[in-house]
C-alpha positions as CSV (number, residue, x, y, z in Angstrom):
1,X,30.0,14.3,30.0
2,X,28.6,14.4,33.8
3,X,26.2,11.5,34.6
4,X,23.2,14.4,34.8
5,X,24.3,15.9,31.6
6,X,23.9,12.0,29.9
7,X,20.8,11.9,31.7
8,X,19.7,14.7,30.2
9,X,20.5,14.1,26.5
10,X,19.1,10.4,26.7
11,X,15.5,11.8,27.8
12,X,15.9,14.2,24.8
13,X,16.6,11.6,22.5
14,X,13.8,9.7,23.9
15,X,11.8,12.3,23.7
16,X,12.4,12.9,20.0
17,X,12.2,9.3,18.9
18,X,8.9,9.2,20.5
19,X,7.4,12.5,18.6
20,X,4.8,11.9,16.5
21,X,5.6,12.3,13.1
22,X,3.5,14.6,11.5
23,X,0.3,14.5,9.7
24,X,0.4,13.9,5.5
25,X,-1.9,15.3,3.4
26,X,-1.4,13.1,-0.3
27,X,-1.7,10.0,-0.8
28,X,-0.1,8.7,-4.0
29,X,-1.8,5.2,-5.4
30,X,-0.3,3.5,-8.0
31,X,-2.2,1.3,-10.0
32,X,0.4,-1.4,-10.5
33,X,1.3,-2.1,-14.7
34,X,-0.4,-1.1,-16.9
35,X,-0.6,-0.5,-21.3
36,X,2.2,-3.3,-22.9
37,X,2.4,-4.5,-19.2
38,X,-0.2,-6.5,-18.2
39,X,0.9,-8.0,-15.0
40,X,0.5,-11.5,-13.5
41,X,2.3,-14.7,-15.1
42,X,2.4,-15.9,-18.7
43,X,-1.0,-17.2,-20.0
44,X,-2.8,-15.4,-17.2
45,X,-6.5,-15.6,-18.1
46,X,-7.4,-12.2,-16.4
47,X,-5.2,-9.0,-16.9
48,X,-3.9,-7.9,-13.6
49,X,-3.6,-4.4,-15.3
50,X,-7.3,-3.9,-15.1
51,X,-8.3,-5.0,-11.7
52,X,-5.6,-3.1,-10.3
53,X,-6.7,-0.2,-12.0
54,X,-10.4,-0.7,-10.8
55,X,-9.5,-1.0,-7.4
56,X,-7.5,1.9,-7.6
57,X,-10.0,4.6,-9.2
58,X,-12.3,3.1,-6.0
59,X,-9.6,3.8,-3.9
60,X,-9.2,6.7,-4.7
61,X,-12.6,7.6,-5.0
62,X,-13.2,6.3,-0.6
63,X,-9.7,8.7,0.3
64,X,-10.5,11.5,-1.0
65,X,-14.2,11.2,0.7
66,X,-12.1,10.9,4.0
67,X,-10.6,14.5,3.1
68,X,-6.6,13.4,1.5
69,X,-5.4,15.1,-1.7
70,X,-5.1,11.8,-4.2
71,X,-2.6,11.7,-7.3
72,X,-2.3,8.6,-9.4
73,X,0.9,7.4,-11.4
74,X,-2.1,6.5,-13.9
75,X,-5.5,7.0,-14.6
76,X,-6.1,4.6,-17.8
77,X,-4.4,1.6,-19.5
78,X,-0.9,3.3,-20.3
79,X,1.9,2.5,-19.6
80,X,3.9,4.3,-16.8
81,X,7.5,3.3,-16.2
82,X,8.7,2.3,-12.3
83,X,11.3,4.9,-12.4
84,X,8.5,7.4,-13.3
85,X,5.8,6.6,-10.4
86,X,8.6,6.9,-8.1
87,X,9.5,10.7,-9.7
88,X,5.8,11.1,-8.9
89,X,5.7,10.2,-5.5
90,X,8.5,11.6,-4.7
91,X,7.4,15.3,-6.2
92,X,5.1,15.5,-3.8
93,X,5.7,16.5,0.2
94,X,3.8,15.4,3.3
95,X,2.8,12.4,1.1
96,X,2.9,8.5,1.0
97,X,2.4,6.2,-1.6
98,X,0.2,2.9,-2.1
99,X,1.1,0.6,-5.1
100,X,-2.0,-1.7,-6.0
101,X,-1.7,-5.2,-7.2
102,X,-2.8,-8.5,-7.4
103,X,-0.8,-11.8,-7.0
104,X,-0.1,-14.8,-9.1
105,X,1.6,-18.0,-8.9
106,X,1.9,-21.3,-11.4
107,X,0.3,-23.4,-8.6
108,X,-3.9,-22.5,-8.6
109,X,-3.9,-23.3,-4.9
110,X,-1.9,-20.7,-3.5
111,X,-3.8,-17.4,-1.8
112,X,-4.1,-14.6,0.3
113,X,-3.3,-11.3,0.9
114,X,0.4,-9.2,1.9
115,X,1.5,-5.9,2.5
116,X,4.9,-5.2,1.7
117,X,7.6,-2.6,2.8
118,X,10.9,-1.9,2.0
119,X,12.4,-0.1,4.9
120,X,11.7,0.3,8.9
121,X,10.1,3.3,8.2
122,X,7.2,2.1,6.4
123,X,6.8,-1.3,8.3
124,X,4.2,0.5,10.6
125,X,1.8,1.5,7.4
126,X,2.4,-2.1,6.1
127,X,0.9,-3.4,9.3
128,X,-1.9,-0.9,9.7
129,X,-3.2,-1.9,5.7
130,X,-2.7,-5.6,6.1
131,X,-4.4,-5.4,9.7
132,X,-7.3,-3.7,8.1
133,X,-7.7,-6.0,5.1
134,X,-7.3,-9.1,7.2
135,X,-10.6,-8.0,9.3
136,X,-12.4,-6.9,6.2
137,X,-11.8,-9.6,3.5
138,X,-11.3,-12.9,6.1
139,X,-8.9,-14.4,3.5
140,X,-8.2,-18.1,3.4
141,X,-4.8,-16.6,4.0
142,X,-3.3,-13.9,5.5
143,X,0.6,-13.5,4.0
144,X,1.0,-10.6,6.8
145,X,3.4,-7.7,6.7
146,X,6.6,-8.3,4.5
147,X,9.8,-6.9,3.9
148,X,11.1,-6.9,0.3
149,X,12.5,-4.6,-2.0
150,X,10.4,-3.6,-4.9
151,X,11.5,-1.0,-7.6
152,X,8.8,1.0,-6.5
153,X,8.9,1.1,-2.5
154,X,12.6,1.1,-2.9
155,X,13.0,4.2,-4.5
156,X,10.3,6.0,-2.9
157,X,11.0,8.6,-0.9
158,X,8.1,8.9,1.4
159,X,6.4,6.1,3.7
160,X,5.5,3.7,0.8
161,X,3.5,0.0,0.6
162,X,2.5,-2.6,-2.1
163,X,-0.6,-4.4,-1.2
164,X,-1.3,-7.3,-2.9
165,X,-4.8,-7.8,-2.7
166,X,-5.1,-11.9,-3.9
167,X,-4.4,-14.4,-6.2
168,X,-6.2,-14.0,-9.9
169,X,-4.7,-17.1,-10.6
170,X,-6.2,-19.1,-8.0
171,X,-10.5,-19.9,-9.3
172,X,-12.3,-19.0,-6.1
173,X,-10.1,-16.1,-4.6
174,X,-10.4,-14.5,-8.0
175,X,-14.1,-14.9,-8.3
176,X,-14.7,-13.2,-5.2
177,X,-12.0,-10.7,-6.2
178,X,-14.6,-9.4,-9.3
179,X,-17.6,-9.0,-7.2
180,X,-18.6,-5.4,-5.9
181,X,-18.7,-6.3,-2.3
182,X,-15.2,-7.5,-2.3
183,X,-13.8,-4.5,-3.7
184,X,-16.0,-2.0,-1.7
185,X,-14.7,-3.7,1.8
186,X,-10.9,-3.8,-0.1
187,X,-10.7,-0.4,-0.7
188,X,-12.1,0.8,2.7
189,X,-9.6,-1.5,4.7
190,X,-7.1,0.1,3.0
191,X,-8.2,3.1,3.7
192,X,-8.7,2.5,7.4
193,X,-5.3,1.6,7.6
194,X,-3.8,4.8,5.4
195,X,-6.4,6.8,8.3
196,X,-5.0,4.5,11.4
197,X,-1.4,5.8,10.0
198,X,-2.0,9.2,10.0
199,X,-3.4,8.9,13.7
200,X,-0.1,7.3,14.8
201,X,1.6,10.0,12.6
202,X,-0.2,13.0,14.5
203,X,-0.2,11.1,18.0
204,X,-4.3,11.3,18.2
């Protein structure tokens, strides 16, 4: 190859990999467990299940008033097997999915919020929700963007996250967790963050 030909194909190649990606029109929240699962860590006093679901319904609610086509893996207490919200996610095109849940650990003192990702291709919505949440909520905490590998982000096709929105186990964070103004400024940040995505997606 002649060095204007190489030339040539690396300035393609940049070109592509700097193309935005595309807008999406769905965005698939998962409300994370669910019927005989109830989440959290034995002897949890308060049923992840429900608050994920809560938040979820809101979330819902606050994206489809900013104009995306919303499908949730559930809708009431049942329960929904991994394999099965990712068959859901991944039946729909020009979508990404948002798995909702709330974290828990033996020791009461341990807090905060993180956005997880399984693959490179999702990192940059991981970062964009966390971001968002971070300004919003002003956790004690902030557990940042992480890489892991989830049943459900795993196996998702699309770009696909797993917020965890705080500790239920820890007295205060879970307090604050329950109250309407907490949840109202959790489900916009996350919204802000799916809406700062799709601008990066479509390059405006």
């Amino acid at each position: 190859m002649s060095g204007r030909s190489a030339l040539s194909l690396a300035i393609a190649l940049t070109a592509i990999a700097c193309a935005p990606l595309g807008a999406f029109d769905t965005v698939v929240v998962d409300p994370g467990h669910g019927g005989s699962d109830r989440g959290g860590i034995p002897r949890q006093r308060i049923a992840e299940k429900e608050w994920t679901l809560k938040t979820s319904l809101r979330l819902a609610t606050e994206l489809k008033q900013r104009g995306f086509e919303v499908v949730m893996t559930r809708t009431s207490d049942d329960y929904v097997s991994l394999a099965q919200r990712c068959r859901i996610a991944n039946g729909k095109k020009n979508a990404i999915f948002v798995s909702v849940h709330y974290d828990a650990y033996r020791r009461e003192a341990a807090d905060g919020i993180t956005a997880y990702y399984a693959g490179s291709r999702s990192d940059r919505l991981a970062r964009y929700i966390n971001s968002r949440m971070s300004a919003a909520l002003r956790p004690k905490t902030n557990r940042g963007a992480k890489r892991a590998r989830f049943y459900v982000i795993r196996n998702t096709l699309c770009p696909a996250v797993l917020v965890e929105c705080g500790f239920l186990t820890n007295t205060a964070e879970a307090r604050r967790i329950q109250t309407t103004d907490y949840q109202e400024k959790l489900v916009a940040a996350i919204a802000d963050g799916v809406v700062d995505y799709r601008k990066y997606r479509t390059g405006r």
